[in-house]
C-alpha positions as semicolon CSV with decimal commas, in nm:
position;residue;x (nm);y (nm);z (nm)
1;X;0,000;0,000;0,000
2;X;0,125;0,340;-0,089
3;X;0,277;0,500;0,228
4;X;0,085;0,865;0,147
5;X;-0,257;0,718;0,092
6;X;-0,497;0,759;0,448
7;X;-0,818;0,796;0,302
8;X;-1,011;0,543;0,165
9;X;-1,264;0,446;-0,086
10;X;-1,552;0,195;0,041
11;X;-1,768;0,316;-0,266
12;X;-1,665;0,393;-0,571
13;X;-1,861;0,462;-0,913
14;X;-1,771;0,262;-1,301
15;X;-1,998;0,337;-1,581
16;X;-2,359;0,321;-1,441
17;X;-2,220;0,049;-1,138
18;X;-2,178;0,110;-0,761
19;X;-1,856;-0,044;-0,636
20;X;-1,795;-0,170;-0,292
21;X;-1,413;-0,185;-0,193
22;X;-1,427;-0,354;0,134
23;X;-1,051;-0,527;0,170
24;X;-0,697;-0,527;-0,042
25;X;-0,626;-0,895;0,094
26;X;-0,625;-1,122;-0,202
27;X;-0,523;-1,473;-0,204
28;X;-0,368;-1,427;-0,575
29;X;-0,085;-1,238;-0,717
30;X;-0,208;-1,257;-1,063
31;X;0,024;-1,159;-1,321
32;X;-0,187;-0,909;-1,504
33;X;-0,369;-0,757;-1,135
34;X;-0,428;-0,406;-1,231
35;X;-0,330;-0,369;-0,860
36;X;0,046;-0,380;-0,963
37;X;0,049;-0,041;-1,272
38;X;-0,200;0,174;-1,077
39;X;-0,333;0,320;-0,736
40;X;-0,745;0,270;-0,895
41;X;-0,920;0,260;-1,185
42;X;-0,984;0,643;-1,253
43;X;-0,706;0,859;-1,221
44;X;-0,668;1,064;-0,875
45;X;-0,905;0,787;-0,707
46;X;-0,703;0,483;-0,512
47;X;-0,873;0,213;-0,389
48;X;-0,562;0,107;-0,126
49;X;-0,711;0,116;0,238
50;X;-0,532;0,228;0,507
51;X;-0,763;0,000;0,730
52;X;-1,011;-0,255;0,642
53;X;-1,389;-0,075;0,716
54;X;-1,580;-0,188;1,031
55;X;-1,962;-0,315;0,975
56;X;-2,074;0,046;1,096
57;X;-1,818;0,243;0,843
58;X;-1,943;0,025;0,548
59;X;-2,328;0,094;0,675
60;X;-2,280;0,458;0,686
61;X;-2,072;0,435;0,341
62;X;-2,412;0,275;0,180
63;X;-2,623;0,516;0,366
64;X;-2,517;0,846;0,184
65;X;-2,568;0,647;-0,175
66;X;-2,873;0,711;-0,388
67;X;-2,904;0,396;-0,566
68;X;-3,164;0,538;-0,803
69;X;-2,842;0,696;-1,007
70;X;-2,735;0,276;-1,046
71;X;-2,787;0,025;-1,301
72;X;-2,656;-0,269;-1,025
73;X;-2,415;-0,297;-0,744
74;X;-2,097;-0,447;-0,730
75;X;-1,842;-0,586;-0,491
76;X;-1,523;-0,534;-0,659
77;X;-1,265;-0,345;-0,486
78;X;-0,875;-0,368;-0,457
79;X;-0,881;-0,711;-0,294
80;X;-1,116;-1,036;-0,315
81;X;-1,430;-0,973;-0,128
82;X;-1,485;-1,317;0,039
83;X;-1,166;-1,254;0,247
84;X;-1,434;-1,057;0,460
85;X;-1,729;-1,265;0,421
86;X;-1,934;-1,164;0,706
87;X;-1,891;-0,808;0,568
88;X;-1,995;-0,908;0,225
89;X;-2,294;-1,030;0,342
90;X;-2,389;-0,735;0,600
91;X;-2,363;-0,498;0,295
92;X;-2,522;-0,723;0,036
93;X;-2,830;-0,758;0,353
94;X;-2,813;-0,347;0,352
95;X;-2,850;-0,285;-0,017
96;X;-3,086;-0,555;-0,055
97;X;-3,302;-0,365;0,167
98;X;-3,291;-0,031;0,018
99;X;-3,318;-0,159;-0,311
100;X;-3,389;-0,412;-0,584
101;X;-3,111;-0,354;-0,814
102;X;-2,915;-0,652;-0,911
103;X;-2,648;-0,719;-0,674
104;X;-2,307;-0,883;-0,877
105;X;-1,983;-1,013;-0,695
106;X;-1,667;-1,015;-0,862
107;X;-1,460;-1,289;-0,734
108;X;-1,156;-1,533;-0,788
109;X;-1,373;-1,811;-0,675
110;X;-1,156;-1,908;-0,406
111;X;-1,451;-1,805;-0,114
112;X;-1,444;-2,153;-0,012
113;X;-1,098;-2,208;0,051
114;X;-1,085;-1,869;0,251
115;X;-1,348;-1,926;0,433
116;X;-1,295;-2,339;0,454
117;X;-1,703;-2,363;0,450
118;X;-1,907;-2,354;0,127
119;X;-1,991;-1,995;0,017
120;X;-2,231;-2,023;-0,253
121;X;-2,550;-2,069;0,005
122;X;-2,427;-1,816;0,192
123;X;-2,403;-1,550;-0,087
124;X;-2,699;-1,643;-0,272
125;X;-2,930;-1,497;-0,010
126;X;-2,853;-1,145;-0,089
127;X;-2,630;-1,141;-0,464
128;X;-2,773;-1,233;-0,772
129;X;-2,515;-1,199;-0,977
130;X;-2,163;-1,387;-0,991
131;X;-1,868;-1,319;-1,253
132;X;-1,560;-1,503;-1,178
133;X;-1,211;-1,487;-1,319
134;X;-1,139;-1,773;-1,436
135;X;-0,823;-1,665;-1,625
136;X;-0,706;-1,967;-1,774
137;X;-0,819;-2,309;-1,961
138;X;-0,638;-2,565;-1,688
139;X;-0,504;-2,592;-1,361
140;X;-0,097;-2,544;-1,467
141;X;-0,211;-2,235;-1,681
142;X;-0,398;-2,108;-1,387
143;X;-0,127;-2,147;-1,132
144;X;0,177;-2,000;-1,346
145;X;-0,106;-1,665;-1,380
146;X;-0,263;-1,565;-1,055
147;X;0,019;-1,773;-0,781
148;X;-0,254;-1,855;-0,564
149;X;-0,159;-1,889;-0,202
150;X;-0,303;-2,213;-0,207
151;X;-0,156;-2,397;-0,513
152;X;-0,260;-2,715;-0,675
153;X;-0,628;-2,702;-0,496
154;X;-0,730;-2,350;-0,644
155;X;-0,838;-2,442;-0,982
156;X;-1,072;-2,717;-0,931
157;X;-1,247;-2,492;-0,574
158;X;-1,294;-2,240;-0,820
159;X;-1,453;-2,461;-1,083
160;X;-1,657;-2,634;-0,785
161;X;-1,759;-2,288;-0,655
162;X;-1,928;-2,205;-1,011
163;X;-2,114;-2,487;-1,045
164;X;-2,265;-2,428;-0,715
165;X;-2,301;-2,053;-0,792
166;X;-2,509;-2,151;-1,053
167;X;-2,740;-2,410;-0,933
168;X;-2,810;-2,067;-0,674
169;X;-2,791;-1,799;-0,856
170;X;-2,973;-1,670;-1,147
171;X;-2,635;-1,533;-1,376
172;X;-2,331;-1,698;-1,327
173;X;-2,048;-1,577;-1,591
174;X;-1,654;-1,668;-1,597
175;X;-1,426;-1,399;-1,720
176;X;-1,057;-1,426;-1,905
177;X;-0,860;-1,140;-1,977
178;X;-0,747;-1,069;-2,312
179;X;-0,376;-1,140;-2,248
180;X;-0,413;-1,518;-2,296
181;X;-0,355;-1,655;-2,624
182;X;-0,577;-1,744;-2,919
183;X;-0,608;-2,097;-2,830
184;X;-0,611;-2,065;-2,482
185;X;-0,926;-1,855;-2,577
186;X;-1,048;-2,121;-2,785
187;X;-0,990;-2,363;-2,479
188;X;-1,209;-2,183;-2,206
189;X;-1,466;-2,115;-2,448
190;X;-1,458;-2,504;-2,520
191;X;-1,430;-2,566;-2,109
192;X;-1,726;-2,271;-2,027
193;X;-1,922;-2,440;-2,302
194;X;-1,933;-2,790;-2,134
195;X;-1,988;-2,640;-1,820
196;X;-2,286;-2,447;-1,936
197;X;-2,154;-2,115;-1,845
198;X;-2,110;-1,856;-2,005
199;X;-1,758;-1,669;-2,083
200;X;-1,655;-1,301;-2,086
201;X;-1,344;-1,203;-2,215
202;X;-1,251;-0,842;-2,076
203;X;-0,958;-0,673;-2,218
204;X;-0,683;-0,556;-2,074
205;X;-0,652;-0,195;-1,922
């Protein structure tokens, strides 16, 4: 974390989303983590905390919003949500309350493994929608890109933890980043296909 940055960002606006930045831990070092060229994603903004948020610091965060000016909220900060999962879920509980607009994690699918307890039940009460990086057609691919802390059981937790999303949840999507090659493409495409999700490939910024 930058040394000069205090305050922090819990919400933060993309496009016509709501962001919630509620942690920096992450249990990847991906290769390509935006994390590593800059401070946020809009210049002058940084999304580094210099603590994580309490429950009553998120809650008064999500009580100055006016979600009318939203198209959906998301929990996508500068860190993997699920490391706080009781948090996740007291804000999801708090928006879902104030209003119905679609609620979408953005996740590395490793919740379980974090949390060593099955996630997807939990998160379905309150999130509706689930996009998670999948990065990378098999396991050795996958490993060599985001170094997950915990190595060879990462890949297959993640692919467990979308299935399960989406027996829950009513959108489920995996997402790649444009830096793979063209058949690595063509080989989560093939894998997304067979697992009846569906695949976004988001380019690199």
């Amino acid at each position: 974390m930058p040394a000069e940055q205090k305050a922090e960002t819990i919400v933060y606006e993309v496009g016509a989303g709501l962001y919630i930045n509620i942690t920096n831990r992450c249990p990847c070092n991906c290769t390509f983590c935006l994390r590593g060229a800059a401070d946020g994603v809009k210049e002058g903004e940084s999304l580094w905390l210099d603590h994580e948020p309490s429950l009553e610091e998120i809650g008064e965060a999500l009580s100055n919003v006016d979600f009318s000016k939203y198209e959906e909220v998301v929990f996508c900060g500068y860190g993997e949500p699920c490391e706080r999962l009781d948090e996740l879920v007291y804000a999801a509980k708090l928006i879902r309350e104030r209003t119905a607009l679609p609620v979408r994690l953005n996740t590395n699918g490793l919740g379980d493994l974090i949390n060593s307890k099955k996630t997807a039940p939990v998160l379905a009460q309150y999130i509706n929608r689930v996009s998670i990086s999948l990065n990378a057609p098999d396991k050795e691919t996958y490993n060599s890109i985001c170094r997950p802390v915990f190595g060879g059981d990462a890949y297959n937790a993640m692919i467990q933890f979308a299935l399960e999303c989406k027996a829950l949840m009513p959108e489920v999507n995996f997402t790649v980043v444009d830096v793979l090659s063209e058949e690595q493409l063509r080989q989560c495409r093939e894998l997304c296909g067979g697992l009846g999700i569906r695949l976004r490939v988001r380019k690199y910024v």
